[in-house]
N, C-alpha and C positions, 0 to 999 in steps of 0.2 A: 797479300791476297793471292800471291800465285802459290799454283802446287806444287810440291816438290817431287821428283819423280824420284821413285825408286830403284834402285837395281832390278835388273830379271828375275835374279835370284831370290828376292824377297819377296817379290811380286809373287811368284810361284810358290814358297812357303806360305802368305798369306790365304790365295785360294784354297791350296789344301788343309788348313786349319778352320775356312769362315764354311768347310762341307760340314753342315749339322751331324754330327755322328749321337749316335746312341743305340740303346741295347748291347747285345752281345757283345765279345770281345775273343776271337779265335785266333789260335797260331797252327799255321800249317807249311807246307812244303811247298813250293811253286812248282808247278808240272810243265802248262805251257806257258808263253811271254806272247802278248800281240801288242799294238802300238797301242795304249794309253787302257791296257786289261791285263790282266792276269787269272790262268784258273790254278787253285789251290786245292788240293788233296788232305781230306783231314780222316784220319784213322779213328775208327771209335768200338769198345767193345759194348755189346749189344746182351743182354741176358734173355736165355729161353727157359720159362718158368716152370713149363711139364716136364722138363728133361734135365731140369738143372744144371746146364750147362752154357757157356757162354763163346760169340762167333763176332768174328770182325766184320764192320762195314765200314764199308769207304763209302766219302762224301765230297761231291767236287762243289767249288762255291766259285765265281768269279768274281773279282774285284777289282775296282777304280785306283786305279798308281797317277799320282799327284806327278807332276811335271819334275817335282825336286826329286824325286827318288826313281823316275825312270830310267836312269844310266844308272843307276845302283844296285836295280833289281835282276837277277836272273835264276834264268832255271837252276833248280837247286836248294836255292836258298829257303833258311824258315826266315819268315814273317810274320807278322801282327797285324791282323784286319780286325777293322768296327765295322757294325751296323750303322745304317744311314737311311737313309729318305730311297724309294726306288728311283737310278738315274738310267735307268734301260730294261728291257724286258725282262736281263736276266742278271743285271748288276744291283743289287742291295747291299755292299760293303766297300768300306775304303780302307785301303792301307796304309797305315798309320807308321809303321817302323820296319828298320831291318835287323832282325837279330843277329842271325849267322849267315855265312856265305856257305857255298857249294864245297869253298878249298878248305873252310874251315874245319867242318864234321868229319872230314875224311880221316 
């Protein structure tokens, strides 16, 4: 009947898998880094229909960094955020993976 405790490390993979994610599924660049957020920048072309001609917009999102991939993540890097449940005013996504590093795209 006792628990068995966990490693840290698994502890903190379990919370950031039991965050309800759903909807969308975005990759973008991380711009800035703060302690337990990230804002990401995601590039999108935009069509204008009387001019038929098409203009870039930029889109910042911020997102929730799970405890496991905080030392993993930095400016730079693309990433993969989901949609989730609102966990702050202006946080609605969590990030899910790291694809590429900073040293890698260079």
């Amino acid at each position: 009947m006792a628990k068995e405790k966990k490693p840290a490390r698994e502890q903190n993979l379990v919370s950031a898998q039991s965050e309800n994610t759903r909807g969308r599924v975005f990759e973008g660049i991380v711009t800035k880094k703060f302690p337990k957020r990230i804002v990401i920048e995601i590039e999108r072309t935009v069509k204008i229909h009387k001019y038929e001609r098409f203009y870039k917009k930029m889109t910042r999102i911020h997102a929730r960094v799970p405890d496991a991939l905080e030392s993993q993540v930095n400016v730079g890097d693309l990433i993969r955020m989901q949609e989730c449940r609102p966990l702050s005013k202006i946080i609605h996504f969590i990030v899910t993976e790291k694809i590429k590093s900073a040293e890698e795209k260079k």
